[in-house]
FIROVEX-101968 format. One line per field, with one value per residue: residue number from 1; residue in one letter; x, z, y of N, C-alpha, C in turn. Coordinates in nm, 4 decimals. Each point is the difference from the previous one (the first is absolute). Layout:
% residues N
num: c(NUM, ...)
residuo: c(A, ...)
n.X: c(X, ...)
n.Z: c(Z, ...)
n.Y: c(Y, ...)
ca.X: c(X, ...)
ca.Z: c(Z, ...)
ca.Y: c(Y, ...)
c.X: c(X, ...)
c.Z: c(Z, ...)
c.Y: c(Y, ...)
% end
This chain:
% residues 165
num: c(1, 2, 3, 4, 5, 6, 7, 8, 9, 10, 11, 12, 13, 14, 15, 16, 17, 18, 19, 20, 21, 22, 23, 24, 25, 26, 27, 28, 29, 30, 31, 32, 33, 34, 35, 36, 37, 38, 39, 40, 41, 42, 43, 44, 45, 46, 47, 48, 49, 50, 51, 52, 53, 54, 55, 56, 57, 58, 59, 60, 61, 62, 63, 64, 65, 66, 67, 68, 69, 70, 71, 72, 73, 74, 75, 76, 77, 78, 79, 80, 81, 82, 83, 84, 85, 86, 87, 88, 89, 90, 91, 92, 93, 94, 95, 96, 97, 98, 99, 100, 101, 102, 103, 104, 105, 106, 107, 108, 109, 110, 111, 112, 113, 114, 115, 116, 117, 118, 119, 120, 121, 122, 123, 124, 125, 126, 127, 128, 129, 130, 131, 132, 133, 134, 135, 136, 137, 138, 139, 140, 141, 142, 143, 144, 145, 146, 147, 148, 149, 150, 151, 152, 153, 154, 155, 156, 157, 158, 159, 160, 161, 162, 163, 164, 165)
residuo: c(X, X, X, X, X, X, X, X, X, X, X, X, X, X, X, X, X, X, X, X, X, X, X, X, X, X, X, X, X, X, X, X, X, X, X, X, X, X, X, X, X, X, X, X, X, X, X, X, X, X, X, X, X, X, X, X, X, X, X, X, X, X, X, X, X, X, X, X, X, X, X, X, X, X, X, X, X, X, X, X, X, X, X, X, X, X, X, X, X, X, X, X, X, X, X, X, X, X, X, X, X, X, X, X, X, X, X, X, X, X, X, X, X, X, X, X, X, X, X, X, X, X, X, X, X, X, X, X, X, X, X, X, X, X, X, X, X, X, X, X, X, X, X, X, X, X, X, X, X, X, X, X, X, X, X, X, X, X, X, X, X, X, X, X, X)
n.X: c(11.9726, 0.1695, 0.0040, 0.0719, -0.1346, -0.1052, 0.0864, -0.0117, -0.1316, -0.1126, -0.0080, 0.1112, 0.0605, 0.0232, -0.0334, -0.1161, -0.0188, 0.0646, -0.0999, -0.1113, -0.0129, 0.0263, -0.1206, -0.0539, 0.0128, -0.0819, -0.1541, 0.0303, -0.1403, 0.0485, -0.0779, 0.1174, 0.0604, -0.1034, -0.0078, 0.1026, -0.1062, -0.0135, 0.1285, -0.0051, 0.0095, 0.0850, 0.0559, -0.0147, 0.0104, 0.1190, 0.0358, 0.0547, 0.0390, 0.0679, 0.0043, 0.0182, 0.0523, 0.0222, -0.0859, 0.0775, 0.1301, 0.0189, -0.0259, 0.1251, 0.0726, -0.1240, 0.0034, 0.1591, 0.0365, -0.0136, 0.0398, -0.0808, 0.1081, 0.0581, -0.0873, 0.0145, 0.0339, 0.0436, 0.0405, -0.0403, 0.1017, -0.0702, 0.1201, 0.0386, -0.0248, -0.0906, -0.0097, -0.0670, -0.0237, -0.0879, 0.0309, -0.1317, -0.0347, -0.0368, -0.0986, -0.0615, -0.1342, -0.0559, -0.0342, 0.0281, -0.0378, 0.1311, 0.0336, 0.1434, 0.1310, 0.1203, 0.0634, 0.0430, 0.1007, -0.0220, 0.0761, -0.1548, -0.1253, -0.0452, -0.1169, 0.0398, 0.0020, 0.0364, -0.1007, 0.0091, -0.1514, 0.0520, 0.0182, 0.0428, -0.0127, -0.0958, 0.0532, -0.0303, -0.0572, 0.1047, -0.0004, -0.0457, -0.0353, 0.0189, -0.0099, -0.0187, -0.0671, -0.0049, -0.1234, 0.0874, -0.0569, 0.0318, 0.0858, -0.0406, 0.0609, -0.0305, -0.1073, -0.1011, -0.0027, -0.0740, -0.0790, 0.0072, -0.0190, 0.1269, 0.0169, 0.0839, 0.0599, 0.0097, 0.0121, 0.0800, 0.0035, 0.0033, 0.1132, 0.0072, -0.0073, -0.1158, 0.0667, 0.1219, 0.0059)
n.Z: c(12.0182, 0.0043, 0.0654, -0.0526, 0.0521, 0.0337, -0.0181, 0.1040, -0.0483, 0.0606, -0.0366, -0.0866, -0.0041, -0.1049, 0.0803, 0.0506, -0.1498, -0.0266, 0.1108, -0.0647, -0.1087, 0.0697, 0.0515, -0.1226, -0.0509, 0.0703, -0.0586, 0.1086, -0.0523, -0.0495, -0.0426, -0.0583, 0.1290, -0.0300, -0.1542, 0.0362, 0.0204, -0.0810, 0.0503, -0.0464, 0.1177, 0.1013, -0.1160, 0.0621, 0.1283, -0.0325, -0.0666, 0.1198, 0.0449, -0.1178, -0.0946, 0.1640, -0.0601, -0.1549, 0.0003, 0.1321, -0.0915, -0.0400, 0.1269, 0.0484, -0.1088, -0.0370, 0.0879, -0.0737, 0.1653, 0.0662, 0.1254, -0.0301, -0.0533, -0.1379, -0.0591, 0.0473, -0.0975, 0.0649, -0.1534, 0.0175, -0.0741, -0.1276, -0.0766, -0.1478, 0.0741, 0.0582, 0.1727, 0.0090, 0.1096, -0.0183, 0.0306, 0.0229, -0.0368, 0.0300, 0.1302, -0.0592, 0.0503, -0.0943, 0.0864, -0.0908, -0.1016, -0.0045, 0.0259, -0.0278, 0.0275, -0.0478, 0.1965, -0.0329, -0.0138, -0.1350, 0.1184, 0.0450, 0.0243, -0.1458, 0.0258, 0.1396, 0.0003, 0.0218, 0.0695, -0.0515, -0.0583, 0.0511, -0.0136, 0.1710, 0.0192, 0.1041, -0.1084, -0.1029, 0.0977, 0.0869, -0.0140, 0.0848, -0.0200, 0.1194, 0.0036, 0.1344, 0.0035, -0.1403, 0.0833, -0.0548, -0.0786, 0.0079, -0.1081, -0.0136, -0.0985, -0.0479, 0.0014, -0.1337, -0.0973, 0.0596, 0.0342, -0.1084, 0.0404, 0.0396, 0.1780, -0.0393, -0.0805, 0.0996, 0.1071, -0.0954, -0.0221, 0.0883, -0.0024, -0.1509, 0.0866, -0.0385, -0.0072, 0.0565, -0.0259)
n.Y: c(18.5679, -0.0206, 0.0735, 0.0403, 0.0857, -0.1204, -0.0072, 0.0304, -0.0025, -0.0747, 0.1582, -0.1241, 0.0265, 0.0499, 0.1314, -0.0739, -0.0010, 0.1415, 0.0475, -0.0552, 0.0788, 0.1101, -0.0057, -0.0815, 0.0992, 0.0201, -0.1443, -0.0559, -0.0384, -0.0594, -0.0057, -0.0336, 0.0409, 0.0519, 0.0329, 0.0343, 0.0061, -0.0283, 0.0025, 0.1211, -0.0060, 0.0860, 0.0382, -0.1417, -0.0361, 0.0851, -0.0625, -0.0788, 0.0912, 0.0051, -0.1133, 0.0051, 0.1020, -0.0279, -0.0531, 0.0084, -0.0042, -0.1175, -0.0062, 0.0517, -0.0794, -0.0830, 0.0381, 0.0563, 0.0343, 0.1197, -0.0652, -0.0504, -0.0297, 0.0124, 0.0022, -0.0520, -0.1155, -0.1230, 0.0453, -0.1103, 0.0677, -0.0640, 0.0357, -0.0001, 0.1884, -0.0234, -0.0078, 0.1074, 0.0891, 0.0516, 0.0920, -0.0296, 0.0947, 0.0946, -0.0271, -0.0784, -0.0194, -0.0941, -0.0470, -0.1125, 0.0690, 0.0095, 0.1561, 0.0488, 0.0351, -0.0403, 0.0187, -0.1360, 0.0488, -0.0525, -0.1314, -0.0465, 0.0486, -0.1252, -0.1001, 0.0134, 0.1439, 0.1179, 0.0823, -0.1351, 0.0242, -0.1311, -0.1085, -0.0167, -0.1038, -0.0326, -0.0767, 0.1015, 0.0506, 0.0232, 0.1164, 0.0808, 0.1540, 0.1425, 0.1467, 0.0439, 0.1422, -0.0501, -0.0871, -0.1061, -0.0492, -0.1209, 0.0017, -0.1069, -0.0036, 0.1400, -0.0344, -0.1399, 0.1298, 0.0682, -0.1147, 0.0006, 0.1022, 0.0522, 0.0420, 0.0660, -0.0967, -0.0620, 0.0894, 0.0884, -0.0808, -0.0325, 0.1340, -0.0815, -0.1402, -0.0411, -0.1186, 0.1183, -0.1074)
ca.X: c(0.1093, 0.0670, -0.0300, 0.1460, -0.0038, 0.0239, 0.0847, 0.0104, -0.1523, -0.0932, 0.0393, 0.1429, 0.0973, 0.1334, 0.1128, -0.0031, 0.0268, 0.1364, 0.0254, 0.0019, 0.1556, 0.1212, -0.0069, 0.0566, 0.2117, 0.0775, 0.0290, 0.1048, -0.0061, -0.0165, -0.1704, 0.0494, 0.0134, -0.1441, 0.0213, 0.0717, 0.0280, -0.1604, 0.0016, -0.0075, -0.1563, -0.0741, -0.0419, -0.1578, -0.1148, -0.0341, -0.0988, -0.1538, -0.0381, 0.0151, -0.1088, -0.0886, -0.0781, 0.0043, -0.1424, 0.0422, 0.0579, -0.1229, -0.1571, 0.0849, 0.0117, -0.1198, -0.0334, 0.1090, -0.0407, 0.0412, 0.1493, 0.0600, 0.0812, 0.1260, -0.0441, 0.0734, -0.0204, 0.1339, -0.0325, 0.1241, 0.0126, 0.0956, 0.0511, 0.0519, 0.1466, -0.0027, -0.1342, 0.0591, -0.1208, -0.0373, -0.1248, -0.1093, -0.0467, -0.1246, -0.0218, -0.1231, -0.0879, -0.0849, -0.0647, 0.1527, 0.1510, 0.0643, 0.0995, 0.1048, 0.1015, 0.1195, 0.0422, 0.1479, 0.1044, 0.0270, 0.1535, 0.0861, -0.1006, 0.0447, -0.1383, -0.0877, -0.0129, -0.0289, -0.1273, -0.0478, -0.0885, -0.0586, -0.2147, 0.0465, -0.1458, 0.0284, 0.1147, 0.1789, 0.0065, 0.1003, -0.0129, -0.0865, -0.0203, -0.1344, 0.0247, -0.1249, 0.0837, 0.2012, 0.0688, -0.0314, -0.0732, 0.0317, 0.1231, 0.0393, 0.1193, 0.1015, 0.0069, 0.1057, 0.1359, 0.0667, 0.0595, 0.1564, 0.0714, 0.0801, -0.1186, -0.0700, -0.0643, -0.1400, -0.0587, -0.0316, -0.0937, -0.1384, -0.0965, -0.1334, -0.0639, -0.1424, -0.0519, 0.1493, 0.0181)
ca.Z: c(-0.0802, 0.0266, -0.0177, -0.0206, 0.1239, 0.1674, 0.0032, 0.1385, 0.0446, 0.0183, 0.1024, -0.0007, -0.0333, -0.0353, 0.1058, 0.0754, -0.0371, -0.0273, 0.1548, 0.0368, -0.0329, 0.0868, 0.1222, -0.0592, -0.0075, 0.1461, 0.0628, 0.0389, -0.0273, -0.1623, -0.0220, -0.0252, 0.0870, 0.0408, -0.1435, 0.0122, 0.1814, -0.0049, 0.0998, 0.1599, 0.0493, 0.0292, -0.0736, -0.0637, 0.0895, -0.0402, -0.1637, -0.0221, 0.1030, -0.0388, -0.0635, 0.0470, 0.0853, -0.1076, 0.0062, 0.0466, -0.0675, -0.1354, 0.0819, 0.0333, -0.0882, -0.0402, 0.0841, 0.0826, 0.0883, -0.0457, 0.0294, -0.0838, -0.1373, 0.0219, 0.0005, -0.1160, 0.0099, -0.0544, -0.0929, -0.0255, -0.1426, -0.0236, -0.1283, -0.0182, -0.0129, 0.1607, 0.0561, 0.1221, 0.0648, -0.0474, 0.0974, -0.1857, 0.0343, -0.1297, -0.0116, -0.0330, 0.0156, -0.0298, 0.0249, 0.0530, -0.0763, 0.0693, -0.1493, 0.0944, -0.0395, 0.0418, -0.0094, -0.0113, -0.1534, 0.0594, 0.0362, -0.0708, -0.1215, -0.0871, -0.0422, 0.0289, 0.0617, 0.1101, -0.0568, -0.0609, 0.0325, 0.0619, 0.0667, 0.0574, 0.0784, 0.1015, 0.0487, 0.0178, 0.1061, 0.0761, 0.0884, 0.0057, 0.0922, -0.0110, 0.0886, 0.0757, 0.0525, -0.0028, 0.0381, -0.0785, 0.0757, -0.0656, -0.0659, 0.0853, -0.0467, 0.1841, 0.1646, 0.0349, -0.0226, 0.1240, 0.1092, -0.0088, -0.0567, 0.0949, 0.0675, 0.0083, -0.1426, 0.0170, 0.1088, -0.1353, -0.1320, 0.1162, -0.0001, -0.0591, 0.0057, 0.0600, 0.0729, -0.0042, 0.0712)
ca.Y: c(0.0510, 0.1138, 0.1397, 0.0895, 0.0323, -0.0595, -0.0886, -0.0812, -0.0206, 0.1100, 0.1364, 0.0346, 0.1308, -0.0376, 0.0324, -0.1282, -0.1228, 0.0534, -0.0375, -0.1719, -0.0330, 0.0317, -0.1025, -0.1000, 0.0172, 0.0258, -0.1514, -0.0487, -0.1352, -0.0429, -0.0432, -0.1477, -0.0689, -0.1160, -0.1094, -0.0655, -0.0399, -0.0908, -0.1219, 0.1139, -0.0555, 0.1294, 0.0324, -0.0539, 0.0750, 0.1291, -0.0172, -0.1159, 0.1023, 0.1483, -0.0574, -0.0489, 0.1379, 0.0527, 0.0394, 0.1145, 0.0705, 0.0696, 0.0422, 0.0972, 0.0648, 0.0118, 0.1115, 0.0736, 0.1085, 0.1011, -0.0422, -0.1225, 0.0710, -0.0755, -0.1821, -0.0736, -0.0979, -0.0909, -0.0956, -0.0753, -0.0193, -0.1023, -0.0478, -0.0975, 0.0408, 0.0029, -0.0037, 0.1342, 0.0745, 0.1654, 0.0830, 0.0728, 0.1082, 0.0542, -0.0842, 0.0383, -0.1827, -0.0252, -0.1946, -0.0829, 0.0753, 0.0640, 0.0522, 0.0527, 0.0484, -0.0122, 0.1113, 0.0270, -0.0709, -0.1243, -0.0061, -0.1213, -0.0217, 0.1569, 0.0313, 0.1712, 0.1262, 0.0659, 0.0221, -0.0654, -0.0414, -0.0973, -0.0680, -0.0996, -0.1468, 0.0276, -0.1107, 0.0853, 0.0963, -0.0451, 0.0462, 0.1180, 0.0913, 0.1144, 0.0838, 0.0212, 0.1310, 0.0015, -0.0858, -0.0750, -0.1304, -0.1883, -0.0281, -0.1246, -0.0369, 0.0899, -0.0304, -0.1397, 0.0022, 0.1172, -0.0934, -0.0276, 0.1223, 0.0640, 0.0524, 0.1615, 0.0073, -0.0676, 0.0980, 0.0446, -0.0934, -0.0095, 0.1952, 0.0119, -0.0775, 0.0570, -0.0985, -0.0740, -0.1168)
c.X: c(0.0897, -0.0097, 0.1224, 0.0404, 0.1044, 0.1091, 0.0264, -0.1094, -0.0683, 0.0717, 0.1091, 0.0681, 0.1469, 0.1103, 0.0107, 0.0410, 0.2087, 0.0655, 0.0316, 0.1469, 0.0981, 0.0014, 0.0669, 0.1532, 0.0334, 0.0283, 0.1724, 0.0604, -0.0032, -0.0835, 0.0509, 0.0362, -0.1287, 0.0500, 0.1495, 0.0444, -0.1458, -0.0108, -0.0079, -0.1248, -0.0290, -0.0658, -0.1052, -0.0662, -0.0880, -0.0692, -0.1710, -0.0712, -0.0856, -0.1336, -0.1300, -0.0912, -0.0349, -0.1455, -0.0217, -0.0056, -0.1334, -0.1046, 0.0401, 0.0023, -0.0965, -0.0684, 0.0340, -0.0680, 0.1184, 0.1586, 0.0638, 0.0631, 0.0986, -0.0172, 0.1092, 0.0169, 0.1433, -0.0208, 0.1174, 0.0081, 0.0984, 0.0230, 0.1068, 0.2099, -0.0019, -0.1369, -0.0012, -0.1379, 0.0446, -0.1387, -0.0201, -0.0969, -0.1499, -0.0672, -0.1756, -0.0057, -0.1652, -0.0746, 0.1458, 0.1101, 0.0462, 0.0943, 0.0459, 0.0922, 0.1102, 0.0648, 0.1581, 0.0809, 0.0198, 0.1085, 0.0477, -0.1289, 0.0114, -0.1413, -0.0749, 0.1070, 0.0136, -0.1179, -0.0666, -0.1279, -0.0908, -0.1262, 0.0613, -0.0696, 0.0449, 0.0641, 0.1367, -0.0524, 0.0403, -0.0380, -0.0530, 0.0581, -0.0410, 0.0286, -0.1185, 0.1266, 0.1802, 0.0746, -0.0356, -0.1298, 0.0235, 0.1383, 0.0221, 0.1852, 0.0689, -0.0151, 0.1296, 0.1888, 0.0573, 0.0821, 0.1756, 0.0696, 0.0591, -0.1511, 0.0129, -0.0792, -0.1570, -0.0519, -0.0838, -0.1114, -0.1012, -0.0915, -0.0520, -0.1203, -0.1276, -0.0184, 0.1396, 0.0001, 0.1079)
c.Z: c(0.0871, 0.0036, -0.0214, 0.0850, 0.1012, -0.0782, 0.0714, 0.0295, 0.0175, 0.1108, 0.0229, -0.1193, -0.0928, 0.0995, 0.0815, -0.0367, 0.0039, 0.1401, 0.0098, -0.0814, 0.0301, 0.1143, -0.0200, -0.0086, 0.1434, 0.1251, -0.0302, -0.0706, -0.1871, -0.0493, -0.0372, 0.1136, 0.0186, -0.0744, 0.0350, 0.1608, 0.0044, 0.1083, 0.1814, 0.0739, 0.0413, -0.1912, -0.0823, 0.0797, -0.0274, -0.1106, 0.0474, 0.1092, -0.1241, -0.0553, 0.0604, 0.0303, -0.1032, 0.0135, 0.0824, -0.0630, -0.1104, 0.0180, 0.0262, -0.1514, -0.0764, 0.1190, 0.1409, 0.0339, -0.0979, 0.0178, -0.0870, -0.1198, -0.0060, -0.0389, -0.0845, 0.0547, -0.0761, -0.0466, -0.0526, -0.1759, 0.0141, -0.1255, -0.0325, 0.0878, 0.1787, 0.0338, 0.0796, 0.0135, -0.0499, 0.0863, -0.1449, 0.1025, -0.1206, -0.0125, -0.0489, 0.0023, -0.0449, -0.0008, 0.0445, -0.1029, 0.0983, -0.0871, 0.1240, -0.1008, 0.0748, 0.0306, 0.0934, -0.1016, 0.0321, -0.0459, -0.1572, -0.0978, -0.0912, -0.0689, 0.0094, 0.0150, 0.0812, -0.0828, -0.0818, 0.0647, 0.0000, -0.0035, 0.0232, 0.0548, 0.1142, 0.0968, 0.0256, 0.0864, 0.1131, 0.1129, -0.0083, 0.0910, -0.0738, 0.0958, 0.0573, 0.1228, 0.0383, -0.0035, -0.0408, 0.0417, -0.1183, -0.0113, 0.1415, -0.0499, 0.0740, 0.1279, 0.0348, 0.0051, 0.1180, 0.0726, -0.0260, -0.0260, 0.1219, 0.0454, -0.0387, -0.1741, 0.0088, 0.0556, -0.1149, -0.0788, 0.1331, 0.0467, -0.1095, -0.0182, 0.0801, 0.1514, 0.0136, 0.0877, 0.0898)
c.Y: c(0.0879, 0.1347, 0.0319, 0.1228, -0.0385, -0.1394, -0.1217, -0.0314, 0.1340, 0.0936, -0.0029, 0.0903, -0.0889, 0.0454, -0.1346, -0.1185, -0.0038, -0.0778, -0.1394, -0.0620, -0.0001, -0.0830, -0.1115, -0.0087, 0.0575, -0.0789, -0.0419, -0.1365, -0.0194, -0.0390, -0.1689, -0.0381, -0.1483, -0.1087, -0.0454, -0.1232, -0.1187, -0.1369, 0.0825, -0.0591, 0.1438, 0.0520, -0.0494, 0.0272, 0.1644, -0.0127, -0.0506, 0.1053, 0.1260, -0.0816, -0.0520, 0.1598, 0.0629, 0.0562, 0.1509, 0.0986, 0.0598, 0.0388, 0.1720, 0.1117, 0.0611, 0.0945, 0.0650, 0.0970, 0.1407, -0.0194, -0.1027, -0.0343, -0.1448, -0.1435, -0.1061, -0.1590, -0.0383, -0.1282, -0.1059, -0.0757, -0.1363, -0.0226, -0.0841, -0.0279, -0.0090, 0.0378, 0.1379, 0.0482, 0.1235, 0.0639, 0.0950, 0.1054, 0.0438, -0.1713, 0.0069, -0.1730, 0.0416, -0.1297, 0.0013, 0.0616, 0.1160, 0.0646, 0.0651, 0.0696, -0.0423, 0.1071, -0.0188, -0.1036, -0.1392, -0.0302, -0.1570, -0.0630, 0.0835, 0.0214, 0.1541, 0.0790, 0.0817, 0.0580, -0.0355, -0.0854, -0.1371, -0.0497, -0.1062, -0.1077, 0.0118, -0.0959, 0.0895, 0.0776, -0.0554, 0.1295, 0.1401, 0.1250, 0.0884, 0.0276, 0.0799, 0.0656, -0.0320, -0.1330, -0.1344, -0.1120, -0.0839, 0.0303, -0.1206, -0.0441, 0.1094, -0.0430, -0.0849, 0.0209, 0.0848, -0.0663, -0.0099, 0.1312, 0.0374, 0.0809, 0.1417, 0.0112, -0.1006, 0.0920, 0.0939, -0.0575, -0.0180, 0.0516, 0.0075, -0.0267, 0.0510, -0.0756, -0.1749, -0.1364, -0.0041)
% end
């Protein structure tokens, strides 16, 4: 069960979970850029990258070191009004259910939310991160997308990175 506590998981903090949000609105990138670009080969790669490490992740979340905060996962909604990615936060997994929260507006679905709480299949998880002393580890769709950003705004988004390609 959720603790209302720890928001963000176990030994996270609503101050942390506030963080991952902002993080979220401070990416460069549109969480729809992915859903709208489905023929991108760099951006499937990043997907089939983010999905191929997921186990990572949930191995990570289920037992984060003291540095470790920020978790969040990009969920790809599809309704009747368009297809878009959302990064969901206050993530909690039990077996294979997975419950999250939506933690940015959505542009062109009109099914979810901003904080609106989820139980997504793990067909819609597109992509992952988490933070470990500041600095990001997965979000594979930034990486893929850096590549194309003018160099001092890639240089930026790279210095967050735990482990910059």
């Amino acid at each position: 069960m959720l603790n209302p506590k720890f928001p963000c998981g176990p030994g996270h903090t609503l101050r942390n979970f506030l963080r991952s949000i902002l993080l979220v609105l401070a990416l460069p990138l549109s969480a729809s850029i992915l859903a709208e670009a489905p023929d991108d080969a760099d951006l499937a790669a990043a997907v089939e990258k983010a999905r191929a490490t997921l186990p990572h992740f949930w191995n990570t979340l289920a037992n984060p070191t003291a540095n470790q905060e920020s978790f969040m996962i990009k969920v790809r909604i599809v309704d009747a009004s368009a297809t878009e990615d959302f990064w969901c936060g206050r993530i909690h997994k039990e077996a294979e259910l997975v419950r999250c929260t939506i933690a940015n507006e959505p542009k062109k679905v009109q099914s979810v939310s901003f904080g609106q709480e989820i139980s997504p299949k793990s067909t819609q998880i597109v992509d992952w991160m988490y933070r470990d002393n500041g600095y990001i580890h997965g979000n594979y769709t930034m990486r893929a997308l850096i590549k194309r950003m003018p160099s001092e705004k890639a240089e930026f988004y790279r210095s967050m990175l735990a482990d910059p390609e």
